[in-house]
mmCIF file of the N, C-alpha and C atoms, coordinates in Angstrom:
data_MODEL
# 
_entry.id   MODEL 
# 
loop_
_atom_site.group_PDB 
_atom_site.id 
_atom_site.type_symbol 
_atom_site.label_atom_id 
_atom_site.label_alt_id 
_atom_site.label_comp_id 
_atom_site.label_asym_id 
_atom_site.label_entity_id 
_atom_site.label_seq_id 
_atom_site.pdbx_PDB_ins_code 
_atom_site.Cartn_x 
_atom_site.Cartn_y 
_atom_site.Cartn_z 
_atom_site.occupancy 
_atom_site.B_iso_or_equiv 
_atom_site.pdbx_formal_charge 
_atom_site.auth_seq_id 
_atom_site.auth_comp_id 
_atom_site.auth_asym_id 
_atom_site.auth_atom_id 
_atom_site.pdbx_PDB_model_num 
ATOM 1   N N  . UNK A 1 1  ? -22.009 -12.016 -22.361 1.00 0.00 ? 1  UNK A N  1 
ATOM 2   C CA . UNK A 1 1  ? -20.641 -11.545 -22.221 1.00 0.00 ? 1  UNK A CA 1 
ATOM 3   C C  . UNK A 1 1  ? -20.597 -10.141 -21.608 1.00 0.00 ? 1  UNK A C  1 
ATOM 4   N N  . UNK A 1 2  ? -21.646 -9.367  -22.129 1.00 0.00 ? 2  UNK A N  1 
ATOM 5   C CA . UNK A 1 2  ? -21.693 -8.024  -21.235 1.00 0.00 ? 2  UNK A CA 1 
ATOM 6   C C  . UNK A 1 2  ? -22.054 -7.986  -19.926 1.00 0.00 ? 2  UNK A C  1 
ATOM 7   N N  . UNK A 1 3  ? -22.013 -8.397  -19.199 1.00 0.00 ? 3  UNK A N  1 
ATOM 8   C CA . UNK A 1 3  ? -22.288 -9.044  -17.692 1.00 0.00 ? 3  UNK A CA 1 
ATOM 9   C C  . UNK A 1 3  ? -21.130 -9.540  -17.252 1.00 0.00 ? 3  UNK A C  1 
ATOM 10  N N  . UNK A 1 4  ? -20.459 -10.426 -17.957 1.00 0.00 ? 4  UNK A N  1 
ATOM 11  C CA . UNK A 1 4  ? -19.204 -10.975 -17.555 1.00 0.00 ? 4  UNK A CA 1 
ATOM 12  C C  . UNK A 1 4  ? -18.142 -9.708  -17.983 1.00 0.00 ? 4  UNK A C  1 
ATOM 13  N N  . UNK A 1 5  ? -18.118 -8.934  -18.920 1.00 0.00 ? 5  UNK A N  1 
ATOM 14  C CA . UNK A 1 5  ? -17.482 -7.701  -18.593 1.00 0.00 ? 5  UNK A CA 1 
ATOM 15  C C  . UNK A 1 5  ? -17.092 -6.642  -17.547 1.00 0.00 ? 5  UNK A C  1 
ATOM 16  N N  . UNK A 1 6  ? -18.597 -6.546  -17.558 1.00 0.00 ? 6  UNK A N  1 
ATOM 17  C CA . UNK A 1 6  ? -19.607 -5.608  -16.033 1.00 0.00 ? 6  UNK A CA 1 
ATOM 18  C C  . UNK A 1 6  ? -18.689 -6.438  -14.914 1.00 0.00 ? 6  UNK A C  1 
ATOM 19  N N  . UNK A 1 7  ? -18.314 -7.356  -14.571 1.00 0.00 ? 7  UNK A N  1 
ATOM 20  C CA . UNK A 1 7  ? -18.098 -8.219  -13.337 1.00 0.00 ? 7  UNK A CA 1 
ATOM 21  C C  . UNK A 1 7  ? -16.984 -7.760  -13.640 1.00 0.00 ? 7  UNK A C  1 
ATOM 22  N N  . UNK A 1 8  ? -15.859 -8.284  -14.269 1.00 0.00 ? 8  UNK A N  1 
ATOM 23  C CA . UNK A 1 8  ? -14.772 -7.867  -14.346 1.00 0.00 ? 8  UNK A CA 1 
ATOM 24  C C  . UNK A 1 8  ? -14.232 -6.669  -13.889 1.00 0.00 ? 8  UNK A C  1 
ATOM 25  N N  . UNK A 1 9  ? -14.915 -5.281  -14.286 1.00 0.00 ? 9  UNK A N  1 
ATOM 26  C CA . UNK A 1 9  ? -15.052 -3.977  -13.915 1.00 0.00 ? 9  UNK A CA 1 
ATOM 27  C C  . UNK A 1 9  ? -15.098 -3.919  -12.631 1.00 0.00 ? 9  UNK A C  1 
ATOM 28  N N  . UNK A 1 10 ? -16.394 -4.165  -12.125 1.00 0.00 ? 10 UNK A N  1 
ATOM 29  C CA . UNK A 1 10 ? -16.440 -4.567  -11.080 1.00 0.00 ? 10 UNK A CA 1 
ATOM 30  C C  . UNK A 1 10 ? -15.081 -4.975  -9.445  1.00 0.00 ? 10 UNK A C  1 
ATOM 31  N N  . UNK A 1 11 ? -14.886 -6.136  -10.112 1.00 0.00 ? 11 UNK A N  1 
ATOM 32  C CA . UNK A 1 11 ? -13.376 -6.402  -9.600  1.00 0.00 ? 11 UNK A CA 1 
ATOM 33  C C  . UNK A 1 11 ? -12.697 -5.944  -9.482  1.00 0.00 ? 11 UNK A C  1 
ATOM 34  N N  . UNK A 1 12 ? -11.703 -5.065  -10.617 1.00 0.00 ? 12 UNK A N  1 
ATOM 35  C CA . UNK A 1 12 ? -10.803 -4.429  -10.656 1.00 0.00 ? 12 UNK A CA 1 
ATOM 36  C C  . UNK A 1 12 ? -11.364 -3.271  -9.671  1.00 0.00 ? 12 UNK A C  1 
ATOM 37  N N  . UNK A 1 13 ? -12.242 -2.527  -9.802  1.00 0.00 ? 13 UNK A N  1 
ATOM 38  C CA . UNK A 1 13 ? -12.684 -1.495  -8.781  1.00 0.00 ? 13 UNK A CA 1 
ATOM 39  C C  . UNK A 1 13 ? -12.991 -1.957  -7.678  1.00 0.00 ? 13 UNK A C  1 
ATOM 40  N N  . UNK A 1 14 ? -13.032 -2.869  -6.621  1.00 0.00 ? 14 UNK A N  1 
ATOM 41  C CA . UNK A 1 14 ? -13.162 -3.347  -5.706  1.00 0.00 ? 14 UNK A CA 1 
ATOM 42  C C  . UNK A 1 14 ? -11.278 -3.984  -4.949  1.00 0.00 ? 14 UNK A C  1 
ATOM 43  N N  . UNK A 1 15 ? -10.403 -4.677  -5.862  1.00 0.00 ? 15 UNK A N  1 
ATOM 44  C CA . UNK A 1 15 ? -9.471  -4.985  -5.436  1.00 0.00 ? 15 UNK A CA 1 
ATOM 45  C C  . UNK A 1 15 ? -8.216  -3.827  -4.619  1.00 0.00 ? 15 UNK A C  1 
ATOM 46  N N  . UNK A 1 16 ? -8.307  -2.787  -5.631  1.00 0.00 ? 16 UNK A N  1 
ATOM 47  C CA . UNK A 1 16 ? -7.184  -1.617  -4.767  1.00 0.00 ? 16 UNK A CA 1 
ATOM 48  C C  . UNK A 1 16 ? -7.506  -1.200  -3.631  1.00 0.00 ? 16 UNK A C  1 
ATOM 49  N N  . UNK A 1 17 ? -8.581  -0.683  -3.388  1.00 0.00 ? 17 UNK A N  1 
ATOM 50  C CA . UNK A 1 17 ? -8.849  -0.611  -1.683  1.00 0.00 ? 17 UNK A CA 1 
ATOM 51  C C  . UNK A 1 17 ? -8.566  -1.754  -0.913  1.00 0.00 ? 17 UNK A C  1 
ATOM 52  N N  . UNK A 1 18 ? -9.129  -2.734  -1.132  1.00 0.00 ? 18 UNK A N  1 
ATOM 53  C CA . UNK A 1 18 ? -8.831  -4.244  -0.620  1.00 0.00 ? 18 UNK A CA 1 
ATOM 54  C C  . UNK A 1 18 ? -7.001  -4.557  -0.487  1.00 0.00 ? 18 UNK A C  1 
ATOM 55  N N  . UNK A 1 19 ? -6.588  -4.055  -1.674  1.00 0.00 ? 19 UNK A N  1 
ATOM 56  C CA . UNK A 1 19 ? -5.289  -3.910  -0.694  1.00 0.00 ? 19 UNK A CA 1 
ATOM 57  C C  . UNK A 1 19 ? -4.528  -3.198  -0.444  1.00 0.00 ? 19 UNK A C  1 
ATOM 58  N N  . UNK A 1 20 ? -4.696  -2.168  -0.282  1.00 0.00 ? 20 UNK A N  1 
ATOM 59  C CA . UNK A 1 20 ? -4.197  -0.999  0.289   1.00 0.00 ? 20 UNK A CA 1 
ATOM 60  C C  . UNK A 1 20 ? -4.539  -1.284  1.992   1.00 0.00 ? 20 UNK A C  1 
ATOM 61  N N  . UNK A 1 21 ? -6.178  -1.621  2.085   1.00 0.00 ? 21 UNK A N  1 
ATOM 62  C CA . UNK A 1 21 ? -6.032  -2.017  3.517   1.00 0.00 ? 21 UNK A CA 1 
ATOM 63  C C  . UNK A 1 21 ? -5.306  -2.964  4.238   1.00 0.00 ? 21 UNK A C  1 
ATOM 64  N N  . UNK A 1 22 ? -5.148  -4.279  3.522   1.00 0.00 ? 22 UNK A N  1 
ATOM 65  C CA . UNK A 1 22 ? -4.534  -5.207  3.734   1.00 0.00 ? 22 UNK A CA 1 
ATOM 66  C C  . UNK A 1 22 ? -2.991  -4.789  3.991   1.00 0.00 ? 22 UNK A C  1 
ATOM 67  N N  . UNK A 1 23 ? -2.209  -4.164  3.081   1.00 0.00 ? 23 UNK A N  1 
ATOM 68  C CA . UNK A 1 23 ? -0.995  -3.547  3.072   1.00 0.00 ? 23 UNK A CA 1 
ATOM 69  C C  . UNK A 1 23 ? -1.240  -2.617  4.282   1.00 0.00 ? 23 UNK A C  1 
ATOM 70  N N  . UNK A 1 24 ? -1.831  -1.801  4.767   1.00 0.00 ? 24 UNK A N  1 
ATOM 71  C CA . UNK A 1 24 ? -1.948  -1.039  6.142   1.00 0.00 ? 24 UNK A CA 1 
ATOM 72  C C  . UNK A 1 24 ? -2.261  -1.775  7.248   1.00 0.00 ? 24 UNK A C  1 
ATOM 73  N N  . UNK A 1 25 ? -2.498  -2.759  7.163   1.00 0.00 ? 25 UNK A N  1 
ATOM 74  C CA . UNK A 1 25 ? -2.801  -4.359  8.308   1.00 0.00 ? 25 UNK A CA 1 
ATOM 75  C C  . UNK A 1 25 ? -1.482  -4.833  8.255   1.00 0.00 ? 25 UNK A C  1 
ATOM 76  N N  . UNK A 1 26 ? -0.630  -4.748  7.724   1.00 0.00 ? 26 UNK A N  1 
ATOM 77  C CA . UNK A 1 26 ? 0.490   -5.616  7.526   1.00 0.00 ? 26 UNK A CA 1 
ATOM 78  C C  . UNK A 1 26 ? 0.728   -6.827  7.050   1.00 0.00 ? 26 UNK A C  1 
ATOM 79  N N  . UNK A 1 27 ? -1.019  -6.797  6.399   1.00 0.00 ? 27 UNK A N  1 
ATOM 80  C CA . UNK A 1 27 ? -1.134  -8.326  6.082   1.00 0.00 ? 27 UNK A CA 1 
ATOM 81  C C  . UNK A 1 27 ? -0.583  -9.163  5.066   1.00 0.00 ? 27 UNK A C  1 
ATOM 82  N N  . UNK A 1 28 ? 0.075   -7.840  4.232   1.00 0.00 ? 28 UNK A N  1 
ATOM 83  C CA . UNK A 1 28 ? 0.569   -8.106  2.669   1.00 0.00 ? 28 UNK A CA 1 
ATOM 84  C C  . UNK A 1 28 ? 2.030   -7.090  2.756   1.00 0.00 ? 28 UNK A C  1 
ATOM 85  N N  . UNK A 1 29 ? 2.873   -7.474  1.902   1.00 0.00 ? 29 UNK A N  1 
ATOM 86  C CA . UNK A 1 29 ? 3.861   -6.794  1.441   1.00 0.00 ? 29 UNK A CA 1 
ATOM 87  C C  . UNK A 1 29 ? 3.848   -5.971  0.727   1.00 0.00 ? 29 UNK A C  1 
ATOM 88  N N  . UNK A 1 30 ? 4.461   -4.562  0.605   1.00 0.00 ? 30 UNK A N  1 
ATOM 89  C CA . UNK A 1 30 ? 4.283   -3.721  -0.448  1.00 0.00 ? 30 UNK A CA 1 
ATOM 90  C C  . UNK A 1 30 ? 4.671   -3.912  -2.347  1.00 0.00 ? 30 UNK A C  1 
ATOM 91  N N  . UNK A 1 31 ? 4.973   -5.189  -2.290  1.00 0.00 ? 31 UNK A N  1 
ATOM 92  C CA . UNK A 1 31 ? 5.482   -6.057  -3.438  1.00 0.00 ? 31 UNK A CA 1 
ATOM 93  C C  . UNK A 1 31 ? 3.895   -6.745  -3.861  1.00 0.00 ? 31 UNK A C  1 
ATOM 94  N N  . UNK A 1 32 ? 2.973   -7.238  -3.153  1.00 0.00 ? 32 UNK A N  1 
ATOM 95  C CA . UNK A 1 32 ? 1.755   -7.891  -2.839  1.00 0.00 ? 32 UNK A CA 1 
ATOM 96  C C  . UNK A 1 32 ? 1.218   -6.629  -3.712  1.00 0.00 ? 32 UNK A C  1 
ATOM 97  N N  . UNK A 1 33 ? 1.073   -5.500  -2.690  1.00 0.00 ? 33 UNK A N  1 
ATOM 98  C CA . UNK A 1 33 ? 0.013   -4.760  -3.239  1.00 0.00 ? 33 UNK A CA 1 
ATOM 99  C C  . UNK A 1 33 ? 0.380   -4.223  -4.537  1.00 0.00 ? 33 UNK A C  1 
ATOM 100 N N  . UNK A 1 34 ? 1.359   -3.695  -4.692  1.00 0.00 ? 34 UNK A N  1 
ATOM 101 C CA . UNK A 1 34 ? 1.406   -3.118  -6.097  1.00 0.00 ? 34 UNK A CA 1 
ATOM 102 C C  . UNK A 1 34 ? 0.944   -4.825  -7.369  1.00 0.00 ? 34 UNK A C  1 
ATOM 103 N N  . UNK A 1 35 ? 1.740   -5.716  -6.740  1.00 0.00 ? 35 UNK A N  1 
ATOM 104 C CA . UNK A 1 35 ? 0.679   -7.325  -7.603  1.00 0.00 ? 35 UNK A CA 1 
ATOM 105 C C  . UNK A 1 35 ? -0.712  -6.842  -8.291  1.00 0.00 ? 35 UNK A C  1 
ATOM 106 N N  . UNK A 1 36 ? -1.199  -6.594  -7.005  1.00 0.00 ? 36 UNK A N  1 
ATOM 107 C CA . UNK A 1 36 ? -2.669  -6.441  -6.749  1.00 0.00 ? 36 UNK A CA 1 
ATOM 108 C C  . UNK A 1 36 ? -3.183  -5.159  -7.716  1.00 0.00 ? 36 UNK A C  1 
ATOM 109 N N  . UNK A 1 37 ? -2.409  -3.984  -7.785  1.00 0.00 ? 37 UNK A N  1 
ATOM 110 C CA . UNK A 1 37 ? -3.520  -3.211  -8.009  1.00 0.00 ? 37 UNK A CA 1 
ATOM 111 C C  . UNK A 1 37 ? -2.846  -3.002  -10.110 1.00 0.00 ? 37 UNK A C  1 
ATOM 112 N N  . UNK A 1 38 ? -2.200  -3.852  -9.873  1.00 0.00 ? 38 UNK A N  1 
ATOM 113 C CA . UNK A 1 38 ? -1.293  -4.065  -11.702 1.00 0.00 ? 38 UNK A CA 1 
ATOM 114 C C  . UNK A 1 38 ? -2.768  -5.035  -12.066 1.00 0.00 ? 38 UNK A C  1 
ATOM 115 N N  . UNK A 1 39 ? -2.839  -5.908  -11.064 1.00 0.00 ? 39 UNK A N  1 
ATOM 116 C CA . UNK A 1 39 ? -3.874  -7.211  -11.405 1.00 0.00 ? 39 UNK A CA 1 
ATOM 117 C C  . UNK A 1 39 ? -5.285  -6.517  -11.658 1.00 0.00 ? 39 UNK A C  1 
ATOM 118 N N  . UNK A 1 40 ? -5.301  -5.180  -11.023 1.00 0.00 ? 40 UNK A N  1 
ATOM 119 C CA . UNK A 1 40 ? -6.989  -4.767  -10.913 1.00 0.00 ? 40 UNK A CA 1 
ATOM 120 C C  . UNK A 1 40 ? -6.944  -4.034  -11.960 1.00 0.00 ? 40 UNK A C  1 
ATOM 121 N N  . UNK A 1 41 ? -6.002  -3.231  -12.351 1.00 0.00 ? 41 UNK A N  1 
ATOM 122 C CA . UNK A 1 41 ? -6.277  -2.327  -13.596 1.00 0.00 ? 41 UNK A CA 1 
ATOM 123 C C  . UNK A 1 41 ? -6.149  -3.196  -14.944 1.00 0.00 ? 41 UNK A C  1 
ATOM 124 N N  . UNK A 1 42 ? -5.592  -4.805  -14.860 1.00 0.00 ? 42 UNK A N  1 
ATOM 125 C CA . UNK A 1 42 ? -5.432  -5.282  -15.731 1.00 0.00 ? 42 UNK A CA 1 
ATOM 126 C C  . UNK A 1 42 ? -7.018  -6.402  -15.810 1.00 0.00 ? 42 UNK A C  1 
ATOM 127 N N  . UNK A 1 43 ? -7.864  -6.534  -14.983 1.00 0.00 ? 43 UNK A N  1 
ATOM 128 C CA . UNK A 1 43 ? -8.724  -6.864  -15.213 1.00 0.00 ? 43 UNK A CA 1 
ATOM 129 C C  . UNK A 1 43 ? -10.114 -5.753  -15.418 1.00 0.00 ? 43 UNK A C  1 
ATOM 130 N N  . UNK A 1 44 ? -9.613  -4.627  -14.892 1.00 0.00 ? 44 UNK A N  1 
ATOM 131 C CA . UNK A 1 44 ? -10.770 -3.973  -15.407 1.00 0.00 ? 44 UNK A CA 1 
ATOM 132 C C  . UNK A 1 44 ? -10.539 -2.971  -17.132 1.00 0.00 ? 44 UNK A C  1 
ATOM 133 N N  . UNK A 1 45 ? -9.775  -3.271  -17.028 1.00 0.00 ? 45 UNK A N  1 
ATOM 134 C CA . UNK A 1 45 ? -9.092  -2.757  -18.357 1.00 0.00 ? 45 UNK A CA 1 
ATOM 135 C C  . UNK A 1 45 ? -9.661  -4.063  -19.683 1.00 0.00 ? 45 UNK A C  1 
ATOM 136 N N  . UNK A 1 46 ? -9.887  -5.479  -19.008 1.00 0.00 ? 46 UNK A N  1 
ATOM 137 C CA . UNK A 1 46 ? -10.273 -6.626  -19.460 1.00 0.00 ? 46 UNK A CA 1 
ATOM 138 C C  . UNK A 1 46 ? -11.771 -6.427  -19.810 1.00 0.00 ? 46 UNK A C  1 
ATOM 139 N N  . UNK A 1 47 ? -12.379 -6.140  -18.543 1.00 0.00 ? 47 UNK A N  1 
ATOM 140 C CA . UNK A 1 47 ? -14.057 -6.004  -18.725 1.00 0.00 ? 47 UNK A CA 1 
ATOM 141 C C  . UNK A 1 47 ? -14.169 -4.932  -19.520 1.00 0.00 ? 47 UNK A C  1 
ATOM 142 N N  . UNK A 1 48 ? -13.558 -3.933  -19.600 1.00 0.00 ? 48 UNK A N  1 
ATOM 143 C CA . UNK A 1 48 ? -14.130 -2.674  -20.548 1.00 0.00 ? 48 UNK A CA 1 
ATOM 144 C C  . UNK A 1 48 ? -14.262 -3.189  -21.828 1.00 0.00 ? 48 UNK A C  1 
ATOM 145 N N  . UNK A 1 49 ? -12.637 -4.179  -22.263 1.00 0.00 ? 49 UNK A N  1 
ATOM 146 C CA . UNK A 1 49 ? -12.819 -4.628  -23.738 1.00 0.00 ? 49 UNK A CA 1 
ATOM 147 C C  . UNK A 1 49 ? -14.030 -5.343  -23.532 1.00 0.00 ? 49 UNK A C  1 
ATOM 148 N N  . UNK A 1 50 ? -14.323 -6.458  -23.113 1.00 0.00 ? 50 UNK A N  1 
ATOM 149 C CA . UNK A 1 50 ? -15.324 -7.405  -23.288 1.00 0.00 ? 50 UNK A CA 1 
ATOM 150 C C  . UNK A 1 50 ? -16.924 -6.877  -23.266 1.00 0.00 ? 50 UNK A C  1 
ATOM 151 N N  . UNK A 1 51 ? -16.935 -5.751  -22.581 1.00 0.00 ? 51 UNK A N  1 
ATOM 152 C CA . UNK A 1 51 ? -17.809 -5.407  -22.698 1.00 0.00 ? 51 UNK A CA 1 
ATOM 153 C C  . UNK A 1 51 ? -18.659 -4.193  -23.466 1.00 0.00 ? 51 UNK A C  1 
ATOM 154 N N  . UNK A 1 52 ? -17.567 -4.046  -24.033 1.00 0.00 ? 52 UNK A N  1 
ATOM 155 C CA . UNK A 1 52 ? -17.431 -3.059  -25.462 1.00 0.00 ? 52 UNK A CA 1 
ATOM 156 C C  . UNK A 1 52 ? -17.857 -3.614  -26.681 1.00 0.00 ? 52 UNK A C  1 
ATOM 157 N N  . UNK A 1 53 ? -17.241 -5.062  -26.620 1.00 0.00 ? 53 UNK A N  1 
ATOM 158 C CA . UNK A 1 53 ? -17.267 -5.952  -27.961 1.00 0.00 ? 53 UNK A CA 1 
ATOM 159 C C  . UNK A 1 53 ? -18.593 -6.390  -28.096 1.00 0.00 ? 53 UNK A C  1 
ATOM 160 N N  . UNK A 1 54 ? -19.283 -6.945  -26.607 1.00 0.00 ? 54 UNK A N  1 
ATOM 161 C CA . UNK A 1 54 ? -20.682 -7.605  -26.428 1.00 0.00 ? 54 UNK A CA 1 
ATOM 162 C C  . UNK A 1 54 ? -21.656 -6.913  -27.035 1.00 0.00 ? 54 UNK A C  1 
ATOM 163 N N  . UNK A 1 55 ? -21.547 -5.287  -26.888 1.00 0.00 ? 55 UNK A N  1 
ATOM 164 C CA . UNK A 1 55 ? -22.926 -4.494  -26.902 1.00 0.00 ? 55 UNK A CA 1 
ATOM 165 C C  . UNK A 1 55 ? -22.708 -4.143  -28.123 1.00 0.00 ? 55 UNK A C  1 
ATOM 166 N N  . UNK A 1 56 ? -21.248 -4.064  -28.826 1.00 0.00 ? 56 UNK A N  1 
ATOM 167 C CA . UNK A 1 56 ? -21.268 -3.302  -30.235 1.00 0.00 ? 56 UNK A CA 1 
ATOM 168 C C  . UNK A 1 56 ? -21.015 -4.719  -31.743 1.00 0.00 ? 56 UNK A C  1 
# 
């Protein structure tokens, strides 16, 4: 499970750049990105628990 935490983390720190660029491409709506970066802090906010719980 601490791995699958770690990943999670992971994600969330990888998605906001991802769309911020995308949103500067025009590729996404500014409705999209804020989606996106609610979705990244809400999954890395996910891995921290999970991976809090695993090791302790």
């Amino acid at each position: 499970m601490r791995v699958f935490g770690q990943l999670l983390q992971r994600v969330g720190l990888f998605i906001p750049p991802l769309a911020i660029v995308l949103q500067l491409l025009n590729a996404i709506s500014l409705r999209d990105m804020l989606v996106a970066l609610v979705a990244a802090v809400s999954a890395f906010w996910l891995g921290r628990l999970i991976e809090g719980y695993a090791t302790g």
